[in-house]
Structures are given as C-alpha cells and as structure tokens.
DRENDRENKOL-916160 format. One line per field, with one value per residue (C-alpha): x, y, z. Coordinates in pm, whole numbers, plus 50000, padded with zeros to 5 digits. Layout:
BEGIN
X	(X/...)
Y	(Y/...)
Z	(Z/...)
***
This chain:
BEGIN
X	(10225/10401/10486/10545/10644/10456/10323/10099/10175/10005/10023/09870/09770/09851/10162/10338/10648/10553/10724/10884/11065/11179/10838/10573/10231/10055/09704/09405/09053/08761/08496/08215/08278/08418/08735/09084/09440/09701/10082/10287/10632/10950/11257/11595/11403/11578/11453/11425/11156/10794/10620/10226/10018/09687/09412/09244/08854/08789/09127/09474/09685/09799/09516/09214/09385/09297/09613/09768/10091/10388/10734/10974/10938/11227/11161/11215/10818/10654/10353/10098/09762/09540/09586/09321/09513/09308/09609/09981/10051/10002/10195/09999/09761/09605/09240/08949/08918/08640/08608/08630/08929/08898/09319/09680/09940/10312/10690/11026/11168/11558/11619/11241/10955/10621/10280/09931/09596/09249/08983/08652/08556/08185/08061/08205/08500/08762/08962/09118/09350/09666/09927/10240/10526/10830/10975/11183/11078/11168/11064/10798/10676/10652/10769/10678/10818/11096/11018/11247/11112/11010/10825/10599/10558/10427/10084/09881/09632/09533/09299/09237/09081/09258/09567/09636/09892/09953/10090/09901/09638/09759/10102/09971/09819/10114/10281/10057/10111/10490/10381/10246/10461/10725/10552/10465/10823/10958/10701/10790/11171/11253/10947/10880/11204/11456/11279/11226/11603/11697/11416/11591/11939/11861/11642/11698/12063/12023/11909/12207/11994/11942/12276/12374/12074/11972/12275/12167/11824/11933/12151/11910/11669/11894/12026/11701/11527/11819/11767/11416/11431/11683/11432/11160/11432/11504/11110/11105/11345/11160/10851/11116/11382/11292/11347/11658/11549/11336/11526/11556/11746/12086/11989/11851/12229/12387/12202/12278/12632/12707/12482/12649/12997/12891/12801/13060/13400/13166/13191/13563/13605/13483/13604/13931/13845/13685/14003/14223/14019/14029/14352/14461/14235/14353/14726/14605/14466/14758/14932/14681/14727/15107/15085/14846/15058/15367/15181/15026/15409/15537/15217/15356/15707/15580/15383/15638/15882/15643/15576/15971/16029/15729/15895/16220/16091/15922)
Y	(85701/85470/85131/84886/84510/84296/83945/84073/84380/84696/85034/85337/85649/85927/85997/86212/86288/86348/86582/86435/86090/86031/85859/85862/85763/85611/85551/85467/85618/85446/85675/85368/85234/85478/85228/85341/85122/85299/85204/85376/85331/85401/85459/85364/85174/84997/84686/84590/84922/84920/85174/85284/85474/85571/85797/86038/86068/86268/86521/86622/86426/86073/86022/85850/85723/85467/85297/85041/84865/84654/84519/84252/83968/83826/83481/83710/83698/84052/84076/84376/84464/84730/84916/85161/85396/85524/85705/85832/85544/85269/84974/84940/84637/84455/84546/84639/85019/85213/85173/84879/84733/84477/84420/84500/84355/84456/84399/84481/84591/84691/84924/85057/84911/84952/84879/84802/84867/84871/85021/85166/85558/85687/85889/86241/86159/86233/86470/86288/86399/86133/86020/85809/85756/85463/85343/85032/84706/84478/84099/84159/84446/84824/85028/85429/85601/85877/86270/86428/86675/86480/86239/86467/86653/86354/86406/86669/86610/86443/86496/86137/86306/86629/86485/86783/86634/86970/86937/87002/87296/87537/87509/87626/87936/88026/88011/88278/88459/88480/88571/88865/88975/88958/89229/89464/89445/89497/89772/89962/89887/89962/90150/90379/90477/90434/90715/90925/90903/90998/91334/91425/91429/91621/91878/91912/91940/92316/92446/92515/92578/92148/92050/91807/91636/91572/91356/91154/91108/91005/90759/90624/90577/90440/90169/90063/90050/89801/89589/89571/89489/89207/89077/89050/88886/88573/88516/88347/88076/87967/87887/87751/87499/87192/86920/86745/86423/86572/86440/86817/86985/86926/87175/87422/87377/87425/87760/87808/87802/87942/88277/88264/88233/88457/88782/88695/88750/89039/89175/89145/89244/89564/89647/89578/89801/90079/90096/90096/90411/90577/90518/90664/90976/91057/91046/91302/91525/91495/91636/91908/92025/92017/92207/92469/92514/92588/92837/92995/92962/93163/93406/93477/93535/93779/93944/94009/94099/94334/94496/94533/94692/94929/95031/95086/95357/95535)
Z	(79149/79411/79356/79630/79583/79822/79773/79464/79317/79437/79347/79536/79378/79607/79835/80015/80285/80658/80778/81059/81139/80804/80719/80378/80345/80041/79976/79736/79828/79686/79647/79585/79931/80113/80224/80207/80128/80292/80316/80583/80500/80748/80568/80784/81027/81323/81287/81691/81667/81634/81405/81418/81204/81350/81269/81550/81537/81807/81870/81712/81975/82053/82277/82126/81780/81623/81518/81343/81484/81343/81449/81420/81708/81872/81619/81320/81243/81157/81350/81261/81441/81570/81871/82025/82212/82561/82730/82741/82925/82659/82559/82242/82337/82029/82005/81797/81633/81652/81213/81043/80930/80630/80662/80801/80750/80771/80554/80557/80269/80231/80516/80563/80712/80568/80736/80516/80562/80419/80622/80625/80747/80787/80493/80427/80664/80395/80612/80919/81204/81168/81379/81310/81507/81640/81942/82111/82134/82434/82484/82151/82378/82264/82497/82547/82270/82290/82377/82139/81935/81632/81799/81955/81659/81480/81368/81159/80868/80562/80343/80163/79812/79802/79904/80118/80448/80681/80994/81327/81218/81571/81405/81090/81291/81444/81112/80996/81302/81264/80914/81026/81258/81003/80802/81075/81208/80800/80784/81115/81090/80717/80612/80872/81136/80844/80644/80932/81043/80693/80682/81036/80842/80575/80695/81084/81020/80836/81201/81403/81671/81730/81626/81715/81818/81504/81439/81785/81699/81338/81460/81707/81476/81196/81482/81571/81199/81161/81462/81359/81012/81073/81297/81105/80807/81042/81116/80765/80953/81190/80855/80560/80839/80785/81106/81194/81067/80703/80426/80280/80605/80403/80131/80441/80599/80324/80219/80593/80542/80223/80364/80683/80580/80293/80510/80746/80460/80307/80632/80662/80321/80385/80712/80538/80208/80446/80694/80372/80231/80556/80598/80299/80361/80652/80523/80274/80551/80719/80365/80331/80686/80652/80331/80501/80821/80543/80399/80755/80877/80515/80563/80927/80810/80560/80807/81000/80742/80605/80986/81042/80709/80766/81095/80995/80749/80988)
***
C-alpha cells in the first residue's frame, strides 16, 4: 500500500513503476461506482516542467488521450486540469474529457511532482490504454515534449483490478518474437551443427580417402555453431535491459560489467595458460627430436662401422 501526504490523508491500494521516465502510478478502483482515484507521481521532477497522465479510449498512442495536466506557473501556483489531446501538434489546451472527471488536482512534494484524480469509466472498462509523459514549460505554456527515446516510449497498459501495467502490447509481441528466435537460433547453433561437426571428427576422420576435408568441414561447422549460439545468448538483452532512465539499469550495468570484464581476463588468462603449455610442449619436442636425431646419428655410425668392418674381412 502507498501512502501519500496531501491536505487529508489518502492512501491508494495498488501501485506500480512505469517503466519509463522515472514515473509510478497509484490508484483505488471502486467496484460500486465504477470511479477510479489515481495519483501519478514524477520522481526528480524539474520543477519549470509540466507532467500529464492521460488515458487513450480509442488507440495505443498520444493521439486521442484523455489526459490530465499539471505544472508550476511562473507565480509559484500549481495549476492542474484536463487536456483532450486531438493531435501531435498540441500545447495541451484546458478542456473537457470525453469521461467524467469528479477531481484533479496537483502537489509538489520533495523533489517529485504528483498529479490527482478521481474519475469515472463506462462499465467493464477496467483495462485502459495509458499514457504519461513531461516536457518544458515557457510563459505557463507547455511546450512539445522531447523525442528521445523514453518519451516516446511512454505509454502501454493498465489493468485497474488486476493491477497488470505492460508496456505497449506490439512491444510485448515482438518480445515473444525475439523469444523465439532465441530458441531456434540455440537449437540450430548448439543443438544441431555442433553435434554434427563433432560426428564428422570422429568418424569421417578414419577414411583417408576425405582427409582432410573432414577437418575443414569440422571446423566450419564448429565456427559457425559458435557464431550462432552466441547470437541467440545476447537476444535475452535486448528482453531483461532496462531504460536509461528505470531506476533498476544500475544493477543491469553492473551485471554488465562484472560479465564483461569477467570473460574478457578469463580470456587472457587462458591465452596466457594455453601459450605457457604450448610453450613448454614444444620445448619437449624439441628434446625428443634432439634425442632421436642422437640416436639416428649413433645408428648411422654403427651402420657404417659395421659395413667397413664387413668389408675389410672380405
């Protein structure tokens, strides 16, 4: 449960992070009436910045929300309305929604800003397509907010009894899409060329007839299994790393690093282990041939000793 001091205490019953532009919503659905307290709080706000919250009745976008505004005026008063937003090219004009609206209000509270509402939605209208966002304010006028890539990826859904907040459902299928692709790739890279290259080693190898292609092919196909499977191993990066501005991308950078860093010395650790090995292996080759040259060059001599004495009997 979320508690927020305003005037008179109030406490909302569900919550939860947005995913983008370090923002949370908080709410109370009243099943009798149908009407819905929300608070849409913006942590770190500037406070020259409006903020909106708006729900979309008829699409997933910014066009056609329904949405409810607040900022600081240039006289230090916090003004909060609604705002029916017809087009890209809006300045957020006050006006009347297409629900009704029993209340809004707005307040600044530390560093965040946080704007109320209580409104009313048809009957079985639970689920609705939100949108929240921020932008500049100049002479008590909001201006077009910024295209970086959290503001336009400000909106999704929520799901006012559930308490289900997703972000934008096509996101969500193409989620599932790199979902799948990440098994086919695992399954072709690791579970079908890396077995084959290893059959092709062990059993092509006894023909001397195809030596050494099987050696090529085995190494073609062990390369590529690799290239594959490490592939389809990053696709789970583009699903689990979080946004520049989400409040959990420092735990995703610092996995980041410690993994990076992490293969990279492995890496160097064992290049430097392997060269030491082979270095010392190929001194001991280098002994081995020595020794068996002596004993060709003593074998010779004896040969020859053997061929002389042979002769001079005769």
């Amino acid at each position: 449960m979320f508690f927020v001091q305003v005037s008179n205490n109030v406490k909302f019953s569900a919550c939860n992070d947005l995913p983008v532009l370090d923002s949370s919503i908080h709410w109370n659905y009243h099943y009798a009436s149908n009407s819905i307290d929300v608070a849409f709080k913006k942590n770190n706000a500037n406070p020259n910045a409006w903020i909106a919250w708006a729900i979309n009745p008829t699409s997933t976008g910014m066009v056609g929300s329904q949405a409810f505004v607040a900022f600081r005026k240039s006289d230090g008063a916090i003004t909060a309305y609604t705002s029916p937003v017809n087009s890209y090219g809006t300045r957020l004009e006050e006006g009347k929604l297409s629900f009704q609206v029993d209340a809004v209000s707005a307040s600044f509270q530390k560093d965040a800003i946080i704007l109320f509402a209580t409104f009313r939605l048809a009957e079985n209208s639970s689920r609705v397509n939100h949108v929240w966002q921020e932008g500049s304010v100049s002479d008590n006028v909001p201006l077009i907010h910024a295209l970086s890539a959290s503001n336009v990826k400000s909106f999704g859904q929520l799901d006012f009894i559930s308490g289900k907040v997703s972000d934008d459902p096509h996101s969500h299928n193409s989620r599932i899409l790199i979902g799948r692709v990440h098994g086919i790739l695992n399954g072709i890279g690791w579970g079908i060329l890396m077995p084959i290259g290893v059959m092709l080693a062990r059993y092509l190898k006894a023909f001397n007839n195809v030596s050494p292609m099987w050696f090529h092919l085995h190494r073609a196909l062990q390369i590529l299994a690799y290239f594959i499977g490490t592939a389809a191993q990053n696709l789970p990066c583009c699903i689990l790393r979080p946004n520049k501005d989400h409040k959990n991308r420092i735990f995703w950078n610092i996995f980041h690093y410690i993994v990076g860093y992490g293969i990279m010395y492995y890496r160097d650790a064992r290049s430097c282990y392997l060269g030491l090995v082979c270095k010392r292996k190929m001194k001991n080759m280098e002994v081995e041939d020595s020794e068996k040259c002596s004993v060709k060059s003593e074998e010779h001599k004896m040969r020859r000793f053997l061929r002389y004495e042979i002769s001079s009997s005769v």
